[in-house]
Biopython code that builds the backbone (N, CA, C, O; Angstrom):
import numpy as np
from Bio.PDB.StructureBuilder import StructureBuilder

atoms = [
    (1, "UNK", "N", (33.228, 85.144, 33.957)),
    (1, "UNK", "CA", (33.529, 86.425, 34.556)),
    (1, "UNK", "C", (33.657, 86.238, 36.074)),
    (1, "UNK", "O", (33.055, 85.369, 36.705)),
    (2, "UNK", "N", (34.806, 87.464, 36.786)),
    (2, "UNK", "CA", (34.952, 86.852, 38.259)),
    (2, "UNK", "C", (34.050, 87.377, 38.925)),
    (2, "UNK", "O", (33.918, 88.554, 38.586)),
    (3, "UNK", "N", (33.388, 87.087, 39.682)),
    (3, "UNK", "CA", (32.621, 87.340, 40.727)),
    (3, "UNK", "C", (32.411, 88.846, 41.147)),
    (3, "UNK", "O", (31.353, 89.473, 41.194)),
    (4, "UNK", "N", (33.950, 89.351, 41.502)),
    (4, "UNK", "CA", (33.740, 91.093, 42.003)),
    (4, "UNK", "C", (33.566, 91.682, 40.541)),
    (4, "UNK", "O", (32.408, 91.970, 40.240)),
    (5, "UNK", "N", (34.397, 91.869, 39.735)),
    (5, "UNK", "CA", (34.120, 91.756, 38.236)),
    (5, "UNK", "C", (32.351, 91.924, 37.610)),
    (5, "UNK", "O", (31.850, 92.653, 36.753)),
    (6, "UNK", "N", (31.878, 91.027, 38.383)),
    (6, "UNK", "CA", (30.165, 91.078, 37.812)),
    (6, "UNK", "C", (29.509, 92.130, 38.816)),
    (6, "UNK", "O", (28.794, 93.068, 38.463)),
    (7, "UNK", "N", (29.830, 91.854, 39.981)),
    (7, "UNK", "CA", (29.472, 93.227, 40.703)),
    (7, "UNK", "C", (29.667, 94.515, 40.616)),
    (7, "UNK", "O", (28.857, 95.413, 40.846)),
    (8, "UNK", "N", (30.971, 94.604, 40.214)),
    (8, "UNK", "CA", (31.186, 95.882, 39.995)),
    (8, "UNK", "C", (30.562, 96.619, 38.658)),
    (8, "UNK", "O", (30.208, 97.792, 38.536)),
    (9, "UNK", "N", (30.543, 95.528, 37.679)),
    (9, "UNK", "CA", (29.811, 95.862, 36.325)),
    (9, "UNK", "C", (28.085, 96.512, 36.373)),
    (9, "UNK", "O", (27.583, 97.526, 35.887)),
    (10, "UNK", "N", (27.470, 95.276, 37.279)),
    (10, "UNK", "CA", (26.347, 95.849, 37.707)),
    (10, "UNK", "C", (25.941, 97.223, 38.582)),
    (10, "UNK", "O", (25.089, 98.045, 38.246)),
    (11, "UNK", "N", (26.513, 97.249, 39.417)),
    (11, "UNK", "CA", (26.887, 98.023, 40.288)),
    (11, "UNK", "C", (26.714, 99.484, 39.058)),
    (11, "UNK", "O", (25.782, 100.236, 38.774)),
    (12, "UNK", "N", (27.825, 99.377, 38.694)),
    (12, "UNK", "CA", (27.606, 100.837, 37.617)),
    (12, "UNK", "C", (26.914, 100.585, 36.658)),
    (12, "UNK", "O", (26.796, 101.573, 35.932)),
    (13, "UNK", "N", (26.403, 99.731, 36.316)),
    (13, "UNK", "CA", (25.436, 99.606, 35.002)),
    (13, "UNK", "C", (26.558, 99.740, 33.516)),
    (13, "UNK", "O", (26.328, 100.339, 32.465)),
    (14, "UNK", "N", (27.657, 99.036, 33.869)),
    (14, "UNK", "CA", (28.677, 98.971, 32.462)),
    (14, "UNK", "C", (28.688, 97.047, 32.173)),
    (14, "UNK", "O", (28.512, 95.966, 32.734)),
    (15, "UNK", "N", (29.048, 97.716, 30.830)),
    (15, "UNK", "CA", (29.199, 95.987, 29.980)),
    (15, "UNK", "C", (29.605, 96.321, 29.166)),
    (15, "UNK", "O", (29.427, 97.313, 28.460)),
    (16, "UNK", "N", (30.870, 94.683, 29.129)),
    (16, "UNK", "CA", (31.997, 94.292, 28.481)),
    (16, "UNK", "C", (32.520, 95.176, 27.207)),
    (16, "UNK", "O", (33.655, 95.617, 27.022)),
    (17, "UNK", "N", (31.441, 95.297, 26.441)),
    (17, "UNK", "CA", (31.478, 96.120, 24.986)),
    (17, "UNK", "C", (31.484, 98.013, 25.689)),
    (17, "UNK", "O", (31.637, 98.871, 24.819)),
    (18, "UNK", "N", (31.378, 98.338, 26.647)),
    (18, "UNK", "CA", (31.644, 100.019, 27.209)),
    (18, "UNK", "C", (32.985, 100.361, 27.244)),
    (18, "UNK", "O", (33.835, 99.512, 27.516)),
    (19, "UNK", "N", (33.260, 101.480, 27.005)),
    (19, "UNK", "CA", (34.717, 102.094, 26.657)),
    (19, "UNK", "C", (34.759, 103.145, 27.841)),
    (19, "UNK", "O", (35.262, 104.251, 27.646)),
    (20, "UNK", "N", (34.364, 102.883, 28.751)),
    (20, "UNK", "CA", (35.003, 103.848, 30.606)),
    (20, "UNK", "C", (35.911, 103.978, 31.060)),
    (20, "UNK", "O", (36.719, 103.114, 31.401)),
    (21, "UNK", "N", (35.981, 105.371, 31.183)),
    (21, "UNK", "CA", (37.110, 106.234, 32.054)),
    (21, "UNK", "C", (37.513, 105.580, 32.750)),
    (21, "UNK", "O", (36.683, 104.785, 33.192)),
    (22, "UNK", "N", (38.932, 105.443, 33.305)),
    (22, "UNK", "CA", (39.545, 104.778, 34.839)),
    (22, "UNK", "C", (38.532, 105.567, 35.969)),
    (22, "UNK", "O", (38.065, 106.651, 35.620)),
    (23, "UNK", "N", (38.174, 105.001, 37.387)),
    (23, "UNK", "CA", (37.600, 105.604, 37.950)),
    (23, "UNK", "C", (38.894, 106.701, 38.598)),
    (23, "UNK", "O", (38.416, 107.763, 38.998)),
    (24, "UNK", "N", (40.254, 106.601, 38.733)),
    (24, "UNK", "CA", (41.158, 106.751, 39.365)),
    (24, "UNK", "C", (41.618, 107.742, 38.943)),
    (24, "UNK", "O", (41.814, 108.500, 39.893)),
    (25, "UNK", "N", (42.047, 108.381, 37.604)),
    (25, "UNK", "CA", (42.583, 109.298, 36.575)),
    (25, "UNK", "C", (41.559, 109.952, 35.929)),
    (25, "UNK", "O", (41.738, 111.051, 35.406)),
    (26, "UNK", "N", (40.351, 109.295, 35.916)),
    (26, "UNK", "CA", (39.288, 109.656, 34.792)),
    (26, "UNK", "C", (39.921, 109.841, 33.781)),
    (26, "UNK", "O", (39.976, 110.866, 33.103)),
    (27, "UNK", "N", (40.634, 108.471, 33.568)),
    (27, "UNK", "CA", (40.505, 108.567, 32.216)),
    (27, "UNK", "C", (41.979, 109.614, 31.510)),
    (27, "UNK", "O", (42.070, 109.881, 30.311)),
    (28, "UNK", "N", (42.682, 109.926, 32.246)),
    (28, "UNK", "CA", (43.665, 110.999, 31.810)),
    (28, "UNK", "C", (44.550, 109.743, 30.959)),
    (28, "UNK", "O", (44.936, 109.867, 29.796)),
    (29, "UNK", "N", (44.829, 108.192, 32.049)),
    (29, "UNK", "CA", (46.371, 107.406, 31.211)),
    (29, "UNK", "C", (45.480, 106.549, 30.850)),
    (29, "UNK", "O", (46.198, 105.628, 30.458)),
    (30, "UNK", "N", (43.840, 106.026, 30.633)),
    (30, "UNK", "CA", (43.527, 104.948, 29.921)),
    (30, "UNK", "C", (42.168, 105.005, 30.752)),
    (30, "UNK", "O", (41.751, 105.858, 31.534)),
    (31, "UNK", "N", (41.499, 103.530, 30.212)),
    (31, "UNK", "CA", (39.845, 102.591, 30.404)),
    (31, "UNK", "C", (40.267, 101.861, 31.262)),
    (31, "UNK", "O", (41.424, 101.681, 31.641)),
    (32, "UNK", "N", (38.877, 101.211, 31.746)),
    (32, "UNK", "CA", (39.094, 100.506, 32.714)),
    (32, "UNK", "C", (39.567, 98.882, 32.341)),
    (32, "UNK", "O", (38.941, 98.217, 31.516)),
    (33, "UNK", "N", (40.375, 98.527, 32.836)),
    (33, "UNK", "CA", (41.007, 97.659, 32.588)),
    (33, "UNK", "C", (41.210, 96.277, 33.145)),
    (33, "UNK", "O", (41.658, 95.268, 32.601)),
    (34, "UNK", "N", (40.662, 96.534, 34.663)),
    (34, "UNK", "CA", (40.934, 95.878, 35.704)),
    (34, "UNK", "C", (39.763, 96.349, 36.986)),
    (34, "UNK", "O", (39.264, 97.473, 37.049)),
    (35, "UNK", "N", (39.563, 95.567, 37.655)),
    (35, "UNK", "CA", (38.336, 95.762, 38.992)),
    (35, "UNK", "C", (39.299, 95.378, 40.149)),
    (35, "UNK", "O", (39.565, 94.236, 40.526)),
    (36, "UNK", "N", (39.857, 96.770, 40.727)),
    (36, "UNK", "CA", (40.556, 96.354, 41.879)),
    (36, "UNK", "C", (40.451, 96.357, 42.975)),
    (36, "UNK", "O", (40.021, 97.428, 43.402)),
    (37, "UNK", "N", (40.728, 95.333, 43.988)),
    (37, "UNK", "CA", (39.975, 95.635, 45.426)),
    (37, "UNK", "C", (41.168, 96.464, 46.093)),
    (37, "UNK", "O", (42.389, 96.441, 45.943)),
    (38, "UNK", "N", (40.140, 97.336, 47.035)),
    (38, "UNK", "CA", (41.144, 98.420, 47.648)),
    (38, "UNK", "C", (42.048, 97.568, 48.729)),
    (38, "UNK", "O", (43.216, 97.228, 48.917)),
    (39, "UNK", "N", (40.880, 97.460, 49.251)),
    (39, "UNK", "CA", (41.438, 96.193, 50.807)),
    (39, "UNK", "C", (41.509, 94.512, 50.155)),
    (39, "UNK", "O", (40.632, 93.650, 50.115)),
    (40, "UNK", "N", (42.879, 94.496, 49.707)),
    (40, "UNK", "CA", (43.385, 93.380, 49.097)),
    (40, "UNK", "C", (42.605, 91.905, 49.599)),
    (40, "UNK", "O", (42.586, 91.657, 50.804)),
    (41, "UNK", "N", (42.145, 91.213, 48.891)),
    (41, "UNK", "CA", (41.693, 89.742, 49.279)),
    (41, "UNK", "C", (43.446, 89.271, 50.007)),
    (41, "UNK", "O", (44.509, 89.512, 49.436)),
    (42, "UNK", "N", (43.320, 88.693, 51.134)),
    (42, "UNK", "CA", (44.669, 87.743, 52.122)),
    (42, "UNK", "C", (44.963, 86.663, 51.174)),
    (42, "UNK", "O", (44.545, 86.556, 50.022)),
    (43, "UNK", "N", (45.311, 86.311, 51.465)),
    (43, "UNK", "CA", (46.262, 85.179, 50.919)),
    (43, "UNK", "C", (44.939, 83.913, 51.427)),
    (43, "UNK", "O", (44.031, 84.007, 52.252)),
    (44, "UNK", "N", (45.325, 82.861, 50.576)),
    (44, "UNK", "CA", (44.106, 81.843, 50.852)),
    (44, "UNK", "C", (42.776, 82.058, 50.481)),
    (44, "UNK", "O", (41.925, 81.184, 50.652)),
    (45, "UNK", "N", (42.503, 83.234, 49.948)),
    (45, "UNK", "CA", (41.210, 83.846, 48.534)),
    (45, "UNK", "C", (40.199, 84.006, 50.266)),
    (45, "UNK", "O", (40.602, 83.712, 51.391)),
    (46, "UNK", "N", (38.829, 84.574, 49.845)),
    (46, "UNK", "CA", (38.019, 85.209, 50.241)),
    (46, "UNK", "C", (36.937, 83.976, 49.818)),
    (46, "UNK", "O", (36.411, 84.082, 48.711)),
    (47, "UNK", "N", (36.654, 83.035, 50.499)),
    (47, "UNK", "CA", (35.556, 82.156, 50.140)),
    (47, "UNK", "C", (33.984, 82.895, 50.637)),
    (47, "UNK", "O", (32.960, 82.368, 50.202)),
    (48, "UNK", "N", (33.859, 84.255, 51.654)),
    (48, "UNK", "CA", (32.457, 84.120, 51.768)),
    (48, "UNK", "C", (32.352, 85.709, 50.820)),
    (48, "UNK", "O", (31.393, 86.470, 50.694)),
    (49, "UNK", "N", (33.718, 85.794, 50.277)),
    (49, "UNK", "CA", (33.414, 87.442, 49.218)),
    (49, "UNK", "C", (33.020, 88.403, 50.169)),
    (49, "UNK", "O", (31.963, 89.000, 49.968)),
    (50, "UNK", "N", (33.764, 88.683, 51.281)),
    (50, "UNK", "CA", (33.534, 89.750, 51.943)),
    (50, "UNK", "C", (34.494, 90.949, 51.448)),
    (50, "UNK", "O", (34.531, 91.935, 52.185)),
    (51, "UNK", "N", (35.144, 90.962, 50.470)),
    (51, "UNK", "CA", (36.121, 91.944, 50.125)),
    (51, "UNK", "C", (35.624, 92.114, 48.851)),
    (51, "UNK", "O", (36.488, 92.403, 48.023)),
    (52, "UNK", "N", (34.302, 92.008, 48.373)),
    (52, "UNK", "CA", (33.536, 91.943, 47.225)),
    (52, "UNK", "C", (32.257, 93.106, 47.159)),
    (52, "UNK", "O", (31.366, 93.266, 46.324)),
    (53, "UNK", "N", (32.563, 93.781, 48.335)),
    (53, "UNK", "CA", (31.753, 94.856, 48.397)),
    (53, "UNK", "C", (31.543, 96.068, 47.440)),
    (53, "UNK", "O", (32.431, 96.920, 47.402)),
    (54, "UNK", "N", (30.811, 96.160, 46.930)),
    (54, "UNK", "CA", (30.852, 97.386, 45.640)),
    (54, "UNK", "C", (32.018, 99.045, 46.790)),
    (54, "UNK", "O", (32.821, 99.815, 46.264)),
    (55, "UNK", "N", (31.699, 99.022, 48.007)),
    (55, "UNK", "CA", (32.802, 99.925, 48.230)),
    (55, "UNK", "C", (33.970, 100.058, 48.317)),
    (55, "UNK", "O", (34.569, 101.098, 48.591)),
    (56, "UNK", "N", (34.714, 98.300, 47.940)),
    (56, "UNK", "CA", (35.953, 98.167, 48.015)),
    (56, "UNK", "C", (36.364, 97.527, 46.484)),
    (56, "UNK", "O", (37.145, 96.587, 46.338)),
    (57, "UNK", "N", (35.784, 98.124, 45.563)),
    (57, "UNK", "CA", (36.077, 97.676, 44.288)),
    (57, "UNK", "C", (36.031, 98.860, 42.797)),
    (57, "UNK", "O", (35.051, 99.165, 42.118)),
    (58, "UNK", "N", (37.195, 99.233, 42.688)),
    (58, "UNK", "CA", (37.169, 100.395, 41.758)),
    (58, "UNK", "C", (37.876, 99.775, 40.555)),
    (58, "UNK", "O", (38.633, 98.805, 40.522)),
    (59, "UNK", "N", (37.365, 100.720, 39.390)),
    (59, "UNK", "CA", (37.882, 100.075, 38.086)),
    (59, "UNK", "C", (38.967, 101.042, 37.530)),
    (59, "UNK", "O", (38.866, 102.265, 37.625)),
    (60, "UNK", "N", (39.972, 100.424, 36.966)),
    (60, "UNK", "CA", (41.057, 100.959, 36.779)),
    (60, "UNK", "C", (41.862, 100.999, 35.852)),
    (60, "UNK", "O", (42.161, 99.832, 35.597)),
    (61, "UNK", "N", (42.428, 101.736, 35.147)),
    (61, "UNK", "CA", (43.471, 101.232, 33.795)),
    (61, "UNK", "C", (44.462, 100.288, 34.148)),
    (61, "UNK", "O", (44.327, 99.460, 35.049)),
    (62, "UNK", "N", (45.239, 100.389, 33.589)),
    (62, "UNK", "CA", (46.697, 99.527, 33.976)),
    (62, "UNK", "C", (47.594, 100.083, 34.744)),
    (62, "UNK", "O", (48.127, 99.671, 35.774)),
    (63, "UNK", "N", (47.777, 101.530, 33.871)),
    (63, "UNK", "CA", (48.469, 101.938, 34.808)),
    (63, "UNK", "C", (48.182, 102.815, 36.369)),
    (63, "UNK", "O", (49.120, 103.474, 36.818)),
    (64, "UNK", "N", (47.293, 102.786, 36.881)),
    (64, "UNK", "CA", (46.806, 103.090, 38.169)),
    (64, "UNK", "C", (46.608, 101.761, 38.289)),
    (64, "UNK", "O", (47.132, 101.788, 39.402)),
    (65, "UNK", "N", (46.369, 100.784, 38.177)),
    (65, "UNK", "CA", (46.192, 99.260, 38.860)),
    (65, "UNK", "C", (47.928, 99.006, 39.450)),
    (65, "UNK", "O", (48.320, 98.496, 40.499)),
    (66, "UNK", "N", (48.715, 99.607, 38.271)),
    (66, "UNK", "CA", (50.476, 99.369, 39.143)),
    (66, "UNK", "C", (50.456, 100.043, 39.919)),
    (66, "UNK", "O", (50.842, 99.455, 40.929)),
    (67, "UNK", "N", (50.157, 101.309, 40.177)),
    (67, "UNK", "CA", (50.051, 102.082, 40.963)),
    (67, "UNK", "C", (49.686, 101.857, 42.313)),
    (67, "UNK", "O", (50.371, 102.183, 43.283)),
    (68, "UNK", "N", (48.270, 101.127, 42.355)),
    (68, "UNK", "CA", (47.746, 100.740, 43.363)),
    (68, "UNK", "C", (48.263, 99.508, 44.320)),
    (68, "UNK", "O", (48.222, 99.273, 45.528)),
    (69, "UNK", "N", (48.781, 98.827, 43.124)),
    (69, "UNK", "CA", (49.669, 97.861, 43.882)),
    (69, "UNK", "C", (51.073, 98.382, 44.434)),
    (69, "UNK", "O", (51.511, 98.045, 45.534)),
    (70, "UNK", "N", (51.784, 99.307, 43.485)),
    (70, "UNK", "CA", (53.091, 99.699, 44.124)),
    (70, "UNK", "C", (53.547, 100.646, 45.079)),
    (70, "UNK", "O", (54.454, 100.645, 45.911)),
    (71, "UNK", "N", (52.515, 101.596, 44.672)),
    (71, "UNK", "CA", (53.129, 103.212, 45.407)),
    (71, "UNK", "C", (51.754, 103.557, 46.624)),
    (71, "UNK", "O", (50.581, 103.930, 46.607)),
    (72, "UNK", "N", (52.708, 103.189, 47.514)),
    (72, "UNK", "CA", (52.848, 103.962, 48.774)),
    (72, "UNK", "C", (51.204, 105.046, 49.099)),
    (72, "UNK", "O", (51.430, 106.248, 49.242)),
    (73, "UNK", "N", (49.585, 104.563, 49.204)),
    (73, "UNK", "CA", (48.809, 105.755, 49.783)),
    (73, "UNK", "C", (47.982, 105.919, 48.457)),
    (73, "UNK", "O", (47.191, 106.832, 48.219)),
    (74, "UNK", "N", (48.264, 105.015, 47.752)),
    (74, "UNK", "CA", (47.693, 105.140, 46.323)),
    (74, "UNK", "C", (46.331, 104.464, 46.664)),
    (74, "UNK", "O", (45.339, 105.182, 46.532)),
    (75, "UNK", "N", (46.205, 103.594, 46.951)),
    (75, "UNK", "CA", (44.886, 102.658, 47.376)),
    (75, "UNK", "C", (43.887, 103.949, 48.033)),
    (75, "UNK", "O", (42.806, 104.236, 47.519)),
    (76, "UNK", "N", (44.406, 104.610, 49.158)),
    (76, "UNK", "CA", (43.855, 105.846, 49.691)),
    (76, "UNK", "C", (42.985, 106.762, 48.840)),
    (76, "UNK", "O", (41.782, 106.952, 49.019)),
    (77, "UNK", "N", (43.925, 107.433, 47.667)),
    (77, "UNK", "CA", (43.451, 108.035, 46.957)),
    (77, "UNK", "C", (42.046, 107.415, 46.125)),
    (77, "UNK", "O", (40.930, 107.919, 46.001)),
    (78, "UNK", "N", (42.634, 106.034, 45.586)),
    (78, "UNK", "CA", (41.480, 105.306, 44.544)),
    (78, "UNK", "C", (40.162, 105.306, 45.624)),
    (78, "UNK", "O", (39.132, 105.819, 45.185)),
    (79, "UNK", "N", (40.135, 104.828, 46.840)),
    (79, "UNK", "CA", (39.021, 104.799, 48.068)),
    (79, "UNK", "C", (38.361, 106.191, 47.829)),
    (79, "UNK", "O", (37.549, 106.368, 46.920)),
    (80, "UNK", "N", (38.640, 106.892, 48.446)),
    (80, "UNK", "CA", (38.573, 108.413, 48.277)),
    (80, "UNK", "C", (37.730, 108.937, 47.039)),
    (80, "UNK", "O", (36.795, 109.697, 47.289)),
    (81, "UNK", "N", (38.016, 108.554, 45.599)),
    (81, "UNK", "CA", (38.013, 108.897, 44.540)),
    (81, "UNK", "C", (36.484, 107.485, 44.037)),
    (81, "UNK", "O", (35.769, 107.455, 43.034)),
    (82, "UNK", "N", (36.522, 106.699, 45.052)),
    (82, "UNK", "CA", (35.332, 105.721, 44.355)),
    (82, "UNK", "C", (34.335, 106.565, 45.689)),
    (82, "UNK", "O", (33.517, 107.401, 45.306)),
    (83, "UNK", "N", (34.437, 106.349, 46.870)),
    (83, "UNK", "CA", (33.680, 106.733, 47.827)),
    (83, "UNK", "C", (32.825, 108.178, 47.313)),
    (83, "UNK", "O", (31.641, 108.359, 47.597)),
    (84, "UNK", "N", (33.572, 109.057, 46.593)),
    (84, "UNK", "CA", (32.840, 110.405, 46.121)),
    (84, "UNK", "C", (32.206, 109.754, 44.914)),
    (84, "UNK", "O", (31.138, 110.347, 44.764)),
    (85, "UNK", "N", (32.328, 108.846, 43.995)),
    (85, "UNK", "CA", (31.233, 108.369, 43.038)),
    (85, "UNK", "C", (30.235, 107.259, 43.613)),
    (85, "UNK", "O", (29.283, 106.963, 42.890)),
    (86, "UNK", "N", (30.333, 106.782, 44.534)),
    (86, "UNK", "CA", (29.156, 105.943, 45.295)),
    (86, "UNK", "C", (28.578, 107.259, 45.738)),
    (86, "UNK", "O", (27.470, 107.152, 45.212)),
    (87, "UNK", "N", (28.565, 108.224, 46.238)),
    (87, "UNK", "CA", (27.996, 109.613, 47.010)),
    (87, "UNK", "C", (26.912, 110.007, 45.708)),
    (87, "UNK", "O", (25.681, 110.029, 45.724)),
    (88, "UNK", "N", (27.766, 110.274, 44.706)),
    (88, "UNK", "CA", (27.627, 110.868, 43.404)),
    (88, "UNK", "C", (26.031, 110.239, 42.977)),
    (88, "UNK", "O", (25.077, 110.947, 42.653)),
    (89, "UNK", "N", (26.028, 109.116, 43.049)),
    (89, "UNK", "CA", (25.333, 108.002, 42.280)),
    (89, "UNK", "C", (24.163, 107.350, 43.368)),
    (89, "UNK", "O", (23.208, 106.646, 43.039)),
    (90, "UNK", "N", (24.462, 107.717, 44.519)),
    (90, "UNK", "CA", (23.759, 107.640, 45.197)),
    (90, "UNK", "C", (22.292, 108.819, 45.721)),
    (90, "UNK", "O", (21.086, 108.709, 45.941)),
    (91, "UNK", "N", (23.200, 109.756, 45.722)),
    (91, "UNK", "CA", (22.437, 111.270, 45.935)),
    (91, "UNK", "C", (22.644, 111.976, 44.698)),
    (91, "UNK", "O", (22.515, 113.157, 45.021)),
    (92, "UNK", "N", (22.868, 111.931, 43.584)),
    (92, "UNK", "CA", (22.600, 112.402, 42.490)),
    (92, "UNK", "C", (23.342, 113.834, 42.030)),
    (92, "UNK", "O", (23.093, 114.334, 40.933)),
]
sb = StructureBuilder()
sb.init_structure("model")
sb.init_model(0)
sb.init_chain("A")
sb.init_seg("    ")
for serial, (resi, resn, name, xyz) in enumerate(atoms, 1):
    if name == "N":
        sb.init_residue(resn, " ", resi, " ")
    sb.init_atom(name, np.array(xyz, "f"), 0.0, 1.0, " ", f" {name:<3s}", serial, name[0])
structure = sb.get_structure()
């Protein structure tokens, strides 16, 4: 398992065998599918995992993972939309 992948799992207290909402759609076009970083790892990978932060890592179906990669402010929204469930989960 990858590294942000195990964090993020812990992080929410989900495993492999859990059937969870996209954090992005909740769940309207699919499960989570994918652990995506908002603020993209550069080119040449992230050797000290500073882009491995549980605040820059949301879980996602497929189709909001294209999303996030393709369209334009989408990353914004997913930030936005994890930042109010770190709040959530934090302060209850």
């Amino acid at each position: 398992m990858k590294k942000h992948v195990k964090i993020f799992m812990e992080y929410w207290n989900i495993s492999i065998a859990d059937i969870t909402p996209c954090f992005a759609c909740e769940g309207e076009d699919g499960v989570i599918n994918d652990v995506h970083h908002i603020e993209n790892k550069k080119s040449g990978g992230d050797p000290q995992g500073l882009q491995d932060r549980i605040d820059n890592l949301i879980g996602l179906c497929r189709k909001c993972h294209d999303k996030a990669h393709f369209e334009k402010g989408y990353n914004e929204i997913c930030k936005e939309k994890l930042n109010e469930r770190i709040l959530r989960k934090t302060y209850g």
